[in-house]
C-alpha positions in Angstrom: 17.3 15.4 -6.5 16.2 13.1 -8.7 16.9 9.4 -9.0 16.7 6.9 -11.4 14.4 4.1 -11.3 13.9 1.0 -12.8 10.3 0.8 -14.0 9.2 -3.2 -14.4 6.6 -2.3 -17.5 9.5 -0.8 -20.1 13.2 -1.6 -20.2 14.0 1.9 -20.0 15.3 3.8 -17.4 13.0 6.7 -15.8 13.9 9.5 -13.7 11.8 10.0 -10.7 11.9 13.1 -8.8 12.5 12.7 -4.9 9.6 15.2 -3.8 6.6 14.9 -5.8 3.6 17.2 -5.7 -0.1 16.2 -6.3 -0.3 16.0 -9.9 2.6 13.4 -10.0 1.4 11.6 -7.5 -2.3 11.2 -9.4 -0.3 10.4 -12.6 2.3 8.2 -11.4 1.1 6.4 -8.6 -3.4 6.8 -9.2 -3.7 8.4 -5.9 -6.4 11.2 -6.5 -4.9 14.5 -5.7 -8.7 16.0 -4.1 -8.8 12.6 -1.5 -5.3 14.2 -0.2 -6.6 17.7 -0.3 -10.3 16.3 1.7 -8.4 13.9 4.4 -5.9 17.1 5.3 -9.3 19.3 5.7 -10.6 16.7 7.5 -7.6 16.3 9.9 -7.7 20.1 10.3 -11.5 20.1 11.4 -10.9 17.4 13.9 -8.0 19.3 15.1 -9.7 22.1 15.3 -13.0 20.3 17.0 -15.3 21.8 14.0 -16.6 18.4 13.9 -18.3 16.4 16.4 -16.5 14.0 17.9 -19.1 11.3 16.9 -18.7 12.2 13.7 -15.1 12.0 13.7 -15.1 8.7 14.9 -16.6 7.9 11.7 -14.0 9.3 9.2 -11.7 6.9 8.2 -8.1 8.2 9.0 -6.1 5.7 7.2 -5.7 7.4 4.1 -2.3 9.2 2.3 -3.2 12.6 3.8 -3.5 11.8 7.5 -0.5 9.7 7.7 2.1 11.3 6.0 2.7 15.4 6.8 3.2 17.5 2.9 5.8 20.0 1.8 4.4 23.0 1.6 6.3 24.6 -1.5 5.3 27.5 -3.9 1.7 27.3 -2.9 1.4 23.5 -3.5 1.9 20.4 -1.4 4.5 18.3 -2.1 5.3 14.9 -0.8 8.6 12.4 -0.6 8.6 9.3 -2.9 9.3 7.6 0.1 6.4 7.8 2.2 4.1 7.9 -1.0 5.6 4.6 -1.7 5.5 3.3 1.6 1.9 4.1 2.0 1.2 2.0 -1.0 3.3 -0.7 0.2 1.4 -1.0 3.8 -2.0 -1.4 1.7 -1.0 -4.1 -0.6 -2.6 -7.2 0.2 -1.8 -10.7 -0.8 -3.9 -12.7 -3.2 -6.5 -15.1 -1.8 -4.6 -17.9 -3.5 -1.1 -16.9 -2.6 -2.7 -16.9 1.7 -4.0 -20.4 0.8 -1.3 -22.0 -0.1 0.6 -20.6 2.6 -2.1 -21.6 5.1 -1.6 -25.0 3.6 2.2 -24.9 3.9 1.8 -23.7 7.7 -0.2 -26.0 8.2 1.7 -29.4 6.7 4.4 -27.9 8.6 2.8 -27.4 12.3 2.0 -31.5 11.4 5.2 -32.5 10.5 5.1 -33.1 6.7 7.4 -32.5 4.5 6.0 -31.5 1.3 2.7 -30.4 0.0 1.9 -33.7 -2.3 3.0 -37.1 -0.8 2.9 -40.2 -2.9 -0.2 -42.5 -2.1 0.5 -46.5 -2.1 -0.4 -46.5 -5.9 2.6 -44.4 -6.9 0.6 -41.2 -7.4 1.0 -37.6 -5.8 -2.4 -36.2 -4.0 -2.4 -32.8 -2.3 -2.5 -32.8 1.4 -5.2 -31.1 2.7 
């Protein structure tokens, strides 16, 4: 079950197992194994309506351990690479730089322009704003 995987820091090649438990996850991926182990207790007392439902309107519920469902195996949890890696991908956000210049781009193109520098009568390139 395991696969091998490209990691971009070294040139070699590493093995990554397709189900991971909590300790791999912390040391691979530096998501901390007790948050997993509170959100599931959390999701259980909501479940279970051990909290109040005002204060479980306050618990955030985005995190690892609501969202993806473990593999319970030899008394630990276990989770697939996938979704641990999918999880991390739906949280990345883009640089403030990187959504400017594509606001900029957006915009030059809802106006019609080309580029984003145009040559001014003097022969030199200004940004468009």
């Amino acid at each position: 079950m395991n696969t091998k995987v490209k990691v971009k820091e070294s040139t070699d090649d590493v093995f990554l197992p397709e189900i991971l438990d909590l300790n791999q996850i912390e040391t691979i991926y530096r998501l901390k194994a007790n948050t997993i182990r509170r959100e599931r207790w959390q999701q259980k007392q909501i479940k279970d309506a051990k909290i109040r439902k005002k204060d479980a309107d306050l618990i955030d519920t985005s995190g690892f351990g609501f969202k993806y469902p473990p593999i319970p195996m030899y008394g630990k949890l276990h989770y697939y690479r996938k979704d641990v890696e999918a999880f991390i991908k739906s949280k990345i956000e883009k640089a403030p730089q990187e959504l400017l210049k594509m606001s900029k781009i957006a915009e030059n193109m809802r106006s019609g322009k080309k580029y984003l520098t145009e040559k001014t009568a003097n022969g030199k390139e200004e940004e468009t704003a």
